[in-house]
VEXFILO-140684 format. One record per residue (C-alpha): z, x, y; residue number from 0; residue in three letters. Coordinates in Angstrom, 1 decimal. Example, Ala and Ser with C-alpha at 12.3 -4.5 7.8 and 13.67 -1.06 7.14 Angstrom:
REM VEXFILO-140684
z; x; y; pos; code
7.8; 12.3; -4.5; 0; ALA
7.1; 13.7; -1.1; 1; SER
END
This chain:
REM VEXFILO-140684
z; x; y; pos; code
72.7; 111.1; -47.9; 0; UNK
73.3; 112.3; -51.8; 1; UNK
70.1; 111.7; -54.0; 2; UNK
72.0; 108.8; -56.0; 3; UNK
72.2; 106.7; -52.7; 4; UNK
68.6; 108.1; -51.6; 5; UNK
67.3; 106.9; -55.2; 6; UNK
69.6; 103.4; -55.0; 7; UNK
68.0; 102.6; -51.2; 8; UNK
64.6; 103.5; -52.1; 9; UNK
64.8; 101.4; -55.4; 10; UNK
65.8; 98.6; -53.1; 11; UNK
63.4; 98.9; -50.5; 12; UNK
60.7; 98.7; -53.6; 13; UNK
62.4; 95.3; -54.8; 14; UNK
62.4; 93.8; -51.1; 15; UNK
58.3; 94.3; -51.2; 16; UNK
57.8; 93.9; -55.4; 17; UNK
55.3; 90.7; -56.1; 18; UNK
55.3; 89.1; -59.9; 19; UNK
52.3; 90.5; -61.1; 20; UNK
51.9; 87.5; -63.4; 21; UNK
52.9; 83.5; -64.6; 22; UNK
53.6; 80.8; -62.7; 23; UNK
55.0; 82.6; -59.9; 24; UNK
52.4; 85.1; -59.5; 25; UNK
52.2; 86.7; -56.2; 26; UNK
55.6; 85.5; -54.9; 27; UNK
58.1; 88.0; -53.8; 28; UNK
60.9; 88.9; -56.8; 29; UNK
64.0; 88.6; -54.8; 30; UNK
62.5; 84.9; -53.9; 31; UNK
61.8; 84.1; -57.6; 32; UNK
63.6; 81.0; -58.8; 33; UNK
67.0; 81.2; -60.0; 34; UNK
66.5; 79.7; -63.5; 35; UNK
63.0; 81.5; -63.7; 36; UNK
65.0; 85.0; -63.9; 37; UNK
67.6; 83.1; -66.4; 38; UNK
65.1; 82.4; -68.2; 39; UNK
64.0; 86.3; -68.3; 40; UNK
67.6; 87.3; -69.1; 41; UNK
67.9; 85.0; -72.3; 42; UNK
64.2; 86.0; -73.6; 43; UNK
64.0; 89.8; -72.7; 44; UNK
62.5; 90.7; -69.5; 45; UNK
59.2; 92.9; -69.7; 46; UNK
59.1; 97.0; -70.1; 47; UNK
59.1; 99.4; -67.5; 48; UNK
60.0; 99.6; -63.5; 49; UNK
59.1; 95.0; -63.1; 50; UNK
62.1; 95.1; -65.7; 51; UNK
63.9; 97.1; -63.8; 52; UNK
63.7; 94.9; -60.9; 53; UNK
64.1; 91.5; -62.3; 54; UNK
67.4; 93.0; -63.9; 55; UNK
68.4; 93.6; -60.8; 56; UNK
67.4; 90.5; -59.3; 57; UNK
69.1; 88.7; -62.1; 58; UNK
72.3; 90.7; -61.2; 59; UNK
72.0; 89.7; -58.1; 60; UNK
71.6; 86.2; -58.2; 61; UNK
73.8; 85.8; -61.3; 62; UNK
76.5; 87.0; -59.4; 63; UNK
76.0; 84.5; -56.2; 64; UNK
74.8; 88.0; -53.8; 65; UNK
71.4; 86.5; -53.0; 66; UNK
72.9; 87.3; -48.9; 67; UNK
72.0; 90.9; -49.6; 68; UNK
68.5; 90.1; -49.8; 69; UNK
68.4; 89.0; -46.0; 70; UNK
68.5; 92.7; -44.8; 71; UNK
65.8; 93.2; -47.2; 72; UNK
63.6; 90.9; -46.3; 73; UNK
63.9; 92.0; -42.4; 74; UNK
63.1; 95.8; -43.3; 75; UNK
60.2; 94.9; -45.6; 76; UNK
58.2; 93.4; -42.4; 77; UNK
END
């Protein structure tokens, strides 16, 4: 496996288990936060650092009708 796919699968092994660390939906899982939650994130700036990273993602995701590829996720994060 190259490093680029290594770093890519690890990154989404960390978003499968990542909890919002704050708000309304503190504690739930990211890739099961509301769409128009993560909407609203895109159209006010999401917050610094590796969180958003993820929601970025997340948003990507969902934006783009994917949310299936969280299933395997969510059976390899126990």
């Amino acid at each position: 496996m190259d490093k680029n796919r290594k770093v890519n699968h690890d990154f989404l092994l960390e978003l499968a288990s990542a909890r919002m660390p704050f708000g309304r939906y503190r504690g739930r899982l990211l890739i099961d936060l509301p769409e128009p939650y993560v909407v609203w994130f895109a159209r006010q700036g999401f917050p610094q650092g590796r969180l958003g990273d993820m929601m970025k993602t997340i948003y990507e995701i969902k934006a783009n009708g994917l949310e299936y590829l969280f299933e395997p996720l969510r059976k390899n994060s126990g």
